[in-house]
N, C-alpha and C positions, 0 to 999 in steps of 0.2 A: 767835922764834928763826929760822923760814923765811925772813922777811922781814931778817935780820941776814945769810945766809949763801947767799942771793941773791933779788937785789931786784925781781928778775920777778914775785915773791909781790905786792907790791904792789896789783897790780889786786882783791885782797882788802882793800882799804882802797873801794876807790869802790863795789862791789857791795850790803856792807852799808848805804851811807847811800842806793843807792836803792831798797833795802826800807826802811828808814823814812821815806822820801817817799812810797812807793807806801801802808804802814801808815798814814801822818797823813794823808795824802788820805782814805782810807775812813771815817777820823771825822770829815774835816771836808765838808761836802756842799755845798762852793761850785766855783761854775763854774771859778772860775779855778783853785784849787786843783786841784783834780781834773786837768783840761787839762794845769798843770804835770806832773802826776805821771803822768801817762800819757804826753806827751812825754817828761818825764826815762827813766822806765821803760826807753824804746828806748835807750839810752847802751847796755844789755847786749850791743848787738849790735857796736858795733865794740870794747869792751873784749874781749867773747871770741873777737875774729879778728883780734886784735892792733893794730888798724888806730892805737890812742893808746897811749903810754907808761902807764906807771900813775900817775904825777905829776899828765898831763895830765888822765889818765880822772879821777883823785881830783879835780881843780880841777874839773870841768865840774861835774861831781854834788853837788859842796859850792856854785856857783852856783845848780844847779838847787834845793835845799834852800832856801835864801838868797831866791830867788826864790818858792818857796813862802812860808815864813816873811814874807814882806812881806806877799803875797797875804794871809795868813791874818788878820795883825793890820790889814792895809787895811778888812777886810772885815767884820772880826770885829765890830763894832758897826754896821755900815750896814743900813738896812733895804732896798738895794736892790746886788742882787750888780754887782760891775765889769762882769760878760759876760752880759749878759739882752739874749738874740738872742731873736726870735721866738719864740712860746710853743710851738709843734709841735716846734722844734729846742732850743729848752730843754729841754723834755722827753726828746728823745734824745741831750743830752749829759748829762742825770743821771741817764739810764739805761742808756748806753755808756761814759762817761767812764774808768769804774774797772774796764771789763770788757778793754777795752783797755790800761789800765795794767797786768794782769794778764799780757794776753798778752805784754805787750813785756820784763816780768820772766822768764818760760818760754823765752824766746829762748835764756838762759843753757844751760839744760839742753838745750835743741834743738842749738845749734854744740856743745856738749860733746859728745853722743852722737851726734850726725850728719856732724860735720865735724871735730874735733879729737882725738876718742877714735883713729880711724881713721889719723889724715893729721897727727898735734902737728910734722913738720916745718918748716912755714910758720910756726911760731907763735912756735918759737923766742927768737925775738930779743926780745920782751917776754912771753912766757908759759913756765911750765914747764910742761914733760909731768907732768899729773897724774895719772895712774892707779891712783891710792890708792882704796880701798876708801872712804874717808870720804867723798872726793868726788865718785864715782859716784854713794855711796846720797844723800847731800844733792841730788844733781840730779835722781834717780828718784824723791825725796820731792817735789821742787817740781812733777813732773810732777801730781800726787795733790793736792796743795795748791790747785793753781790750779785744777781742775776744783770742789775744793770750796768756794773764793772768789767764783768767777764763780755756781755754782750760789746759792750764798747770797744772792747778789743777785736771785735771782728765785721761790727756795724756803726756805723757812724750816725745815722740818720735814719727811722724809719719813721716815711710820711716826710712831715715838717718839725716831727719832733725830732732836737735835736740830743742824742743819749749824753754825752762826756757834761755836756749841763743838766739835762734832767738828774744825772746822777749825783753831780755838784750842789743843785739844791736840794735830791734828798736825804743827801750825808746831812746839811745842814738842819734840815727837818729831822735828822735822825737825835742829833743836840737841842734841839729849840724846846719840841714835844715834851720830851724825860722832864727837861727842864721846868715846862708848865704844868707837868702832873705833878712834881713835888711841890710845886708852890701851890697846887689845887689841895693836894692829898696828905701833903707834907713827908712824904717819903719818896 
């Protein structure tokens, strides 16, 4: 209905597909893959300073998808990855690749609360002032999110808690919450 009654909303069409690029990258543990989705990941940054229409933001990130998805089924039966650089720097692109795709998703929350919350002037003309309560806390959640995705890559377990699920339920806490402040607040 946002998106019917102005089309600035839009840019909520390319964000989600690159959570699920940055999502399919984490299960699939190839170079290129990964690469894709960590370059896609940065798209966050000129969708939230306006810098592309949201047509255009949606085309790019439906490429970058597209371009995974080739990678994945190129790949998908070879016994030898498309991007097998050196073995010291293989190793650190399958140990940064997705640590990085993470950061380039946080960008979101970073321009919301560092440059847009403050200053949504400039933004205008392809973004709406969003100031809703739903989309605060969804951007305060990804702050939480990413600390516990990145960490996962390197800890499994601290204590009894176990991270790859804490994380699991609070992506899903990250959808539930938005959800019930717009049905509290109605936006």
């Amino acid at each position: 209905m946002l998106f019917e009654q102005d089309p600035r909303w839009g840019h909520n069409f390319a964000l989600p597909i690159l959570f699920v690029l940055v999502g399919l990258a984490f299960n699939v543990e190839k170079n290129s893959c990964q690469i894709t989705a960590a370059f896609g990941s940065y798209l966050t940054i000129p969708i939230s300073l306006a810098f592309l229409s949201w047509d255009i933001a949606t085309a790019i990130a439906v490429v970058f998808l597209i371009v995974f998805l080739l990678f994945y089924f190129i790949e998908k039966n070879r016994e030898t990855e498309l991007i097998k650089p050196n073995q010291r720097f293989n190793f650190w692109i399958k140990k940064h690749a997705m640590t990085f795709a993470y950061i380039g998703l946080v960008h979101l929350s970073l321009i919301f609360f560092l440059v847009r919350w403050f200053n949504p002037g400039p933004f205008l003309l392809d973004l709406p002032i969003e100031h809703h309560v739903s989309t605060s806390s969804f951007n305060a959640l990804l702050f939480v999110l990413t600390i516990f995705a990145i960490m996962e890559r390197y800890v499994k377990k601290v204590g009894k808690i176990d991270i790859p699920k804490l994380g699991f339920a609070w992506s899903i806490l990250m959808v539930i919450l938005p959800l019930i402040e717009i049905g509290i607040y109605g936006q």
